[in-house]
MIZA-945894 format. One record per residue (C-alpha): x, y, z. Coordinates in steps of 0.05 Angstrom, whole numbers, plus 5000, padded with zeros to 4 digits. Layout:
BEGIN
XYZ ...
END
This chain:
BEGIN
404025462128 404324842164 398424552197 398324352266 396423672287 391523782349 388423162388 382223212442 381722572489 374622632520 374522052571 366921622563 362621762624 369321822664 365821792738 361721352717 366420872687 371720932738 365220652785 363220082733 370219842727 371019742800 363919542813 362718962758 354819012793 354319662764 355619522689 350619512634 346519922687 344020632688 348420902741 348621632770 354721912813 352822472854 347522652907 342022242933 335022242900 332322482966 336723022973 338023702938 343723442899 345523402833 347722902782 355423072776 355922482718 352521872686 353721202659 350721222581 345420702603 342921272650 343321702586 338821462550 333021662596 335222362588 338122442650 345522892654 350123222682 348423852728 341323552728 337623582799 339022842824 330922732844 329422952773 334222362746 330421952792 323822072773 326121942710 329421262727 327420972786 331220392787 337620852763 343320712821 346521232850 352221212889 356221762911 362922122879 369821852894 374222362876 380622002892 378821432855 377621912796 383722352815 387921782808 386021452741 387122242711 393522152743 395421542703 391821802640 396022462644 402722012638 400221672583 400022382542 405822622563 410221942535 408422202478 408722952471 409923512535 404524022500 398323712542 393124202562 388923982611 381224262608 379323812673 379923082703 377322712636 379223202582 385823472540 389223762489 394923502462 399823792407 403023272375 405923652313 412423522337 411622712353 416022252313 411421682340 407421272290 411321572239 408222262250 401522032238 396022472286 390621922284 396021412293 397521732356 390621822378 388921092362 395120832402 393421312464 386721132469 389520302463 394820542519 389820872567 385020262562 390819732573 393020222634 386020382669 381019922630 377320592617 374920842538 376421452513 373021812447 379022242407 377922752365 384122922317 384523612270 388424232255 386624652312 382424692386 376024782352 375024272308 378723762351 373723892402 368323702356 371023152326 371722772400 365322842403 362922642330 363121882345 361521722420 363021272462 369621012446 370821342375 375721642343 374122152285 378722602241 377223282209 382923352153 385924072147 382224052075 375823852106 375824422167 371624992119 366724572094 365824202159 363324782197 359625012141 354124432156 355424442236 349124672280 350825392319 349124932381 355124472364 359624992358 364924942432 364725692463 358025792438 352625732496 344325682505 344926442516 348326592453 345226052409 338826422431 342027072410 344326802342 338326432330 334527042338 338727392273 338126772240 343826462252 343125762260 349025392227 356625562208 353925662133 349726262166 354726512211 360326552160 355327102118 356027552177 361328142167 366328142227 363128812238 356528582237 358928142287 361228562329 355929032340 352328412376 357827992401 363128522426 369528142439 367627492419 365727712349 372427572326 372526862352 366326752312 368227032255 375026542256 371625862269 366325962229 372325992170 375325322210 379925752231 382825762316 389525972322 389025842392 396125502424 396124792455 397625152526 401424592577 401524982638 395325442655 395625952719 390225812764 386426472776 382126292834 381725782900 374225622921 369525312973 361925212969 357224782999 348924702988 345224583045 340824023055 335724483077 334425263072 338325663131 336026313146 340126363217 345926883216 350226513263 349425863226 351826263156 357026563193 359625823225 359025543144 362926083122 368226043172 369425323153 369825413082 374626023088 378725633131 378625093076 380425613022 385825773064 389325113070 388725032998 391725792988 397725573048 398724893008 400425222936 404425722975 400126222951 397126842962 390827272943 387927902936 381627962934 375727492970 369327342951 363727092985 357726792938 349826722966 343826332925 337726452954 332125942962 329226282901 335425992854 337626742865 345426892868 348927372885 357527582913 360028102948 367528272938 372928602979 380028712964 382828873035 389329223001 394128763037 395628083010 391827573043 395626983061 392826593112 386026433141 386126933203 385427413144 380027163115 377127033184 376827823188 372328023128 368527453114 362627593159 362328393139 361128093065 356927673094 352128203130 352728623067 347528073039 339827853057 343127233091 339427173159 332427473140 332927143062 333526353077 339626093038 341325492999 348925562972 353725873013 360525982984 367326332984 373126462949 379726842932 382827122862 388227532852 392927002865 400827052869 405926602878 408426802957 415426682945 414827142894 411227702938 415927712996 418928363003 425928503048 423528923109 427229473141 428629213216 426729773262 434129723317 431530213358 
END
């Protein structure tokens, strides 16, 4: 069987960067995109200097602060970041069209098929990460294997700016010594889990039957059971379906007035909608999601049985979701909607019967 030659680019810090690059007063400083210290934001990413006070992503942006208070925070420019992707995005596909996307700063990329650098995977890898710095004067760390998994890994092996390889020959043995917590697909919740049956590196988790497995891990026993051989047979995929369209917004204070809600939620349906009318798309089923000043969250779903295709049907249900929470006697912190089910609408036109008479 031949093996596949699987890259991951993992762009450094990519907000972050993208704000150093064009802000020469930000470099060599701890720098935080996202919300404001004094507000109930949260740190959506961080420059490394900022790192090494502990702060991260999804952290509470006054917690970052407290940590670092001369850290500089400035807020997200997502066109900024939306257009170095952009560029980055060309530079995979000049040199193979299997590019899988996982968000703004991240992809696979199959090159098992690329006559470039004779063939070589970490030739490749070295030459894309050369061609995205010469293009965006951003780094990027590669990660270069024989499948998903351990390419994943690898990007992340030798941060920032690194390249490392995991040789098909190497894959068993490599997991074998790899930390459950290390392991992509495996979260806190699980590691918890595992860590509680003694499972706390590959070596363990390869002793487990897929049986065994099973019994505690349902359905994602068998993905276990694979990498923990090195195995992932999972395909470089270069166009993924988008399954949902959402809106949500966190107030800068606790509401606990109906007819605010209601007003919020009309204005982020109505920008779910444009984004539905723009992919020509429709949906069935809406959701509207509630977190609680408590941290509590909760949705409420309803499927209306007619497609819904433009925001005067949203407009209709959103508010009896809405009452079908504690929003209005529970103050409320996140407020959010969205829509699933989706369908291309060309697709779901139907010919009507004309009634002539």
């Amino acid at each position: 069987m031949v093996k596949r030659k699987i890259i991951h680019i993992d762009m450094d810090a990519f907000f972050a960067s993208v704000e150093q690059r064009d802000h020469p007063q930000y470099q060599g400083k701890p720098l935080i995109v996202g919300g404001r210290p004094d507000s109930r934001g949260v740190v959506a990413a961080c420059s490394y200097e900022a790192r090494t006070f502990g702060i991260h992503s999804a952290m509470p942006s006054s917690q970052a602060y407290r940590l670092c208070r001369h850290a500089i925070f400035v807020k997200p420019r997502f066109d900024a970041y939306v257009e170095a992707s952009n560029l980055i995005r060309e530079v995979f596909l000049s040199y193979t069209p299997y590019v899988e996307p996982l968000s703004l700063d991240e992809a696979y990329l199959d090159v098992s098929t690329c006559t470039q650098c004779q063939g070589s995977a970490t030739l490749i890898a070295q030459e894309i990460k050369q061609t995205i710095f010469e293009t965006t004067r951003l780094t990027a760390s590669a990660g270069v294997s024989y499948n998903k998994f351990l390419a994943k890994i690898a990007s992340d092996m030798d941060k920032p700016n690194g390249l490392f390889v995991i040789k098909p020959h190497e894959g068993p043995e490599f997991v074998l010594k790899l930390p459950i917590r290390k392991f992509h697909g495996i979260g806190s919740a699980t590691e918890k889990k595992m860590n509680a049956l003694g499972i706390y590196t590959g070596q363990d988790l390869r002793k487990w039957p897929l049986d065994d497995l099973q019994k505690h891990f349902g359905k994602s026993a068998h993905y276990f059971f694979q990498i923990a051989q090195g195995i992932d047979d999972r395909a470089v995929i270069n166009h993924r379906e988008r399954k949902s369209i959402g809106a949500e917004t966190t107030f800068s204070h606790d509401i606990d007035n109906l007819d605010e809600l209601v007003q919020q939620l009309q204005r982020l349906g109505k920008e779910v909608a444009q984004t539905l009318q723009k992919r020509f798309l429709t949906a069935q089923t809406m959701t509207v999601k509630v977190k609680y000043a408590n941290f509590e969250q909760i949705t409420r779903s309803y499927s209306p049985g007619s497609l819904i295709e433009n925001n005067r049907d949203l407009q209709k249900w959103l508010p009896h979701l809405l009452q079908k929470t504690e929003a209005g006697t529970r103050p409320v912190r996140l407020l959010g909607v969205s829509i699933s089910g989706l369908e291309s609408a060309r697709e779901t036109r139907r010919p009507q019967q004309l009634n002539l008479f």
